[in-house]
N, C-alpha and C positions, 0 to 999 in steps of 0.2 A: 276549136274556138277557145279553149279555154287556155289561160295566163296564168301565170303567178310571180309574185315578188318573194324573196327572202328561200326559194326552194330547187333548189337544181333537179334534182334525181330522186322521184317518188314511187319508182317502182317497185312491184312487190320484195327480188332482195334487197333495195336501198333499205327500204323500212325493216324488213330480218335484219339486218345490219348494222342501223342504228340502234335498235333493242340491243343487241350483244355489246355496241357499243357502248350504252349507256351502261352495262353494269361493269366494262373493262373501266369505266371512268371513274366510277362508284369504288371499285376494289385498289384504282389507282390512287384515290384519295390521300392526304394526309390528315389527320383528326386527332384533336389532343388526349391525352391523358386523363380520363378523371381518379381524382384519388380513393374515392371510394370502390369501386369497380374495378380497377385495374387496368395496366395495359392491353392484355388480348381480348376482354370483354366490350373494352371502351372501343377496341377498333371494331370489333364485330357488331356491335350495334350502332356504330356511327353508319358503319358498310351498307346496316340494313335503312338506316334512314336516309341515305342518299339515293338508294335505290329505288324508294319510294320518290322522293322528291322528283328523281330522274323522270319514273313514270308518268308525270304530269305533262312533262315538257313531250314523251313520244304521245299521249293523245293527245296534244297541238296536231302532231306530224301526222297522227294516221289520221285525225279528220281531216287537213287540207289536202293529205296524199288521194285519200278518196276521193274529195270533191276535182281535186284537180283532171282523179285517173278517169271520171266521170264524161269526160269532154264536154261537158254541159256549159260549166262556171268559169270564170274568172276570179281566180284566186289571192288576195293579197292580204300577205301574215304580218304583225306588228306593225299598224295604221297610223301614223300620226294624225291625229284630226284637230284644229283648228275649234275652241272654243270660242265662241264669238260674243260680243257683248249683247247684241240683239238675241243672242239663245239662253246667254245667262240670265236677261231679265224677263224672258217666258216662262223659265223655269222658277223662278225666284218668285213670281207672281201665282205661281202655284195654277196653272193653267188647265183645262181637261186634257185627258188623252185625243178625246175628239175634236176640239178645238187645233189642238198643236196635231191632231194628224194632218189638217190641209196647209200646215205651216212647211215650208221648204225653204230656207237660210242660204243667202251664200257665203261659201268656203271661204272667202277671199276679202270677205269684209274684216271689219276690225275686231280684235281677237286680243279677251284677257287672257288668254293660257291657251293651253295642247293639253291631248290627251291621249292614249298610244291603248289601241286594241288592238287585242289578239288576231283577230281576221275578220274581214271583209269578204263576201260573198257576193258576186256578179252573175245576174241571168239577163244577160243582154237581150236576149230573143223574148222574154217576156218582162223586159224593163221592170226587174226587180232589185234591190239589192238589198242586203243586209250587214250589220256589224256585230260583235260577238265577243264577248269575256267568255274563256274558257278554263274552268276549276274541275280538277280532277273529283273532287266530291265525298270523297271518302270519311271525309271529317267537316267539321262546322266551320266557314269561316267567321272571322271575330264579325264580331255586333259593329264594330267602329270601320271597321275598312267593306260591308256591305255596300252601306248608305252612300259612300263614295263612289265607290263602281256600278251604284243603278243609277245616279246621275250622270256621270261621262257617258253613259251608253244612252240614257236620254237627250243630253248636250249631242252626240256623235249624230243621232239619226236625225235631229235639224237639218244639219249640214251633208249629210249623204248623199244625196241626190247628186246638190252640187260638185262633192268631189268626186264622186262618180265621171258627172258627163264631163269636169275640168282635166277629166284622167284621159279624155277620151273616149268612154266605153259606153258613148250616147244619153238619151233620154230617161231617167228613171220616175216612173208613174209610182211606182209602190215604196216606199221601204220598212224597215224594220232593224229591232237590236232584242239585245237579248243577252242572258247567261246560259252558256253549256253547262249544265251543273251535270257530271259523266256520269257519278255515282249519287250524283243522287241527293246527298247529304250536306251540301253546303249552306245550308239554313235560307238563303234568296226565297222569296215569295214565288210559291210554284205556281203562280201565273203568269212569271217572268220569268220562268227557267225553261230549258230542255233538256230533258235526262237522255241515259243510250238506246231509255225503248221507245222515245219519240223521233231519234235522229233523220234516221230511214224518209218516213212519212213528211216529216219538214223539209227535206230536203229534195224528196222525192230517187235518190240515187243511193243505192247501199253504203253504208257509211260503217257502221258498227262492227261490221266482220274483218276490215282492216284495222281499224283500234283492238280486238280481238287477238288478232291476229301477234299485231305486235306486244299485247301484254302475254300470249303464251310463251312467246321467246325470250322476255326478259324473264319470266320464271322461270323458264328452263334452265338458263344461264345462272339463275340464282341458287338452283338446288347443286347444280355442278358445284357452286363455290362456299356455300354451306360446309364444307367437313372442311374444305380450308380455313374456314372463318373463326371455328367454332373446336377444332381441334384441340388446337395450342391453349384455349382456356380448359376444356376438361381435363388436360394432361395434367394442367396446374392445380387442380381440387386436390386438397387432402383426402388419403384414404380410411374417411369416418366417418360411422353412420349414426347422423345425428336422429333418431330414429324419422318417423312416419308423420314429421308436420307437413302440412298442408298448407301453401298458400292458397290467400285469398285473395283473389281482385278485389278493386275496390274501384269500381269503375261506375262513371256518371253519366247518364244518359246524357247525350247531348244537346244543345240547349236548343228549343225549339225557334222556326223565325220568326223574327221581330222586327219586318220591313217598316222603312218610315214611312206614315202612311199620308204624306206630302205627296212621294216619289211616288208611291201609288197609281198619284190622278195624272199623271205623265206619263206613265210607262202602260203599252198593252205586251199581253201576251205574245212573243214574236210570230208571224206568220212566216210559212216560206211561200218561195214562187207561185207554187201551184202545178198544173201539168205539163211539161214538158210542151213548146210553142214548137211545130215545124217552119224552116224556113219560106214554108208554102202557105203559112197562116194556121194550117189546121193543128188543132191539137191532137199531141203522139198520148197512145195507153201510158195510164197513172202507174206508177213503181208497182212490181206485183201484179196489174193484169196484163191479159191474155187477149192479145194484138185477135181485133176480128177482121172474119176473112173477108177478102174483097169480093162483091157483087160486081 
């Protein structure tokens, strides 16, 4: 049953592959000079920051790769969604969450902008779906560009439904939106987030073990490439012992969230589907039980 837009080949080595990829990209880089640092430091730590950067973009890959390899969902990555005038001024009116959850927009009304998410999640057999900002988490994001991305994901789930069934992929009773915050850290009100120890259970289909999976490969590949990186600058230290100073970090905790608490009265917690729907009606065991035996 399951679709996808924007993903050819999500099999376990496409994804090995992509990893290794992304740090052949990273090492293939070009990155300027800074003059305090030097040439072979500046490349080795530009190498490390695009590596990181890079890892964002494969957990995009290994959570669609999983929902995909799921056969459950209908998958579709980089959403253009259609903001509509009638969703701008529900939001603007500062509306409940309860209120605007029996609201359902259509896609194809008249529309001051777009808005482009990361994925879309289809459970046709239990007419759910979902839309999804995805932040690797490791760090905060700014205070200015939050407030922006918890309204398009409120704007987005208006219209869901409808570009759902205008996709085709039938009648949607439920939806929801949300931020995959992975790590955890991206400042998002954690009532509208979902981190990697909620993925599993929201989804109901193992998710985290191929994200996992693919962050062990692009370390791998990182420590291979570490004495390349890293060489050519120790070779170039003078040989002087400036004695036993110590640095010190000087590091700031990160700054706690501060959702706008507008966005608040609009945005719930994302739900997923729920249990897996048989084509026979009945509902299949929850992710993690143990199928009972037949009478």
């Amino acid at each position: 049953m399951a679709k996808h837009l924007g993903l050819t080949d999500v099999s376990h080595a496409a994804l090995i592959r992509a990893a290794r990829g992304a740090m052949a990209g990273a090492l293939a880089g070009e990155f300027p000079e800074d003059p305090v640092i030097g040439p072979d430091l500046s490349r080795a730590l530009s190498v490390l920051g695009s590596t990181v950067k890079r890892h964002g973009g494969l957990i995009e890959l290994g959570i669609a790769g999983a929902l995909i390899a799921s056969d459950r969902y209908v998958v579709l990555t980089n959403v253009t969604l259609p903001v509509t005038k009638a969703a701008a001024q529900l939001l603007d009116a500062k509306n409940s969450d309860q209120a605007l959850a029996k609201i359902k927009l259509s896609a194809d009304s008249e529309a001051e902008g777009i808005v482009n998410v990361d994925l879309v999640v289809v459970d046709p057999d239990a007419k759910w779906a979902g839309a999804y900002e995805i932040k690797r988490g490791n760090g905060a994001t700014e205070h200015g560009k939050r407030r922006p991305i918890m309204r398009k994901l409120a704007a987005a789930r208006l219209v869901l439904a409808s570009y759902v069934r205008q996709a085709g992929y039938g009648t949607m009773e439920n939806v929801t939106s949300g931020v995959i915050d992975y790590y955890g850290a991206s400042g998002f009100d954690k009532n509208l987030t979902l981190s990697r120890e909620h993925l599993d259970a929201h989804f109901d289909v193992p998710v985290v073990a191929t994200v996992e999976t693919m962050t062990a490969a692009l370390h791998e590949e990182l420590l291979i490439a570490l004495p390349q990186l890293f060489t050519p600058f120790l070779a170039s230290l003078p040989h002087t012992n400036r004695g036993n100073a110590k640095l010190v970090g000087n590091r700031r905790p990160a700054p706690a969230g501060d959702p706008d608490a507008a966005l608040q009265t609009v945005m719930a917690r994302p739900a997923g589907p729920g249990q897996r729907i048989c084509r026979s009606g009945a509902p299949e065991p929850a992710f993690g039980e143990t199928p009972r035996a037949a009478h």
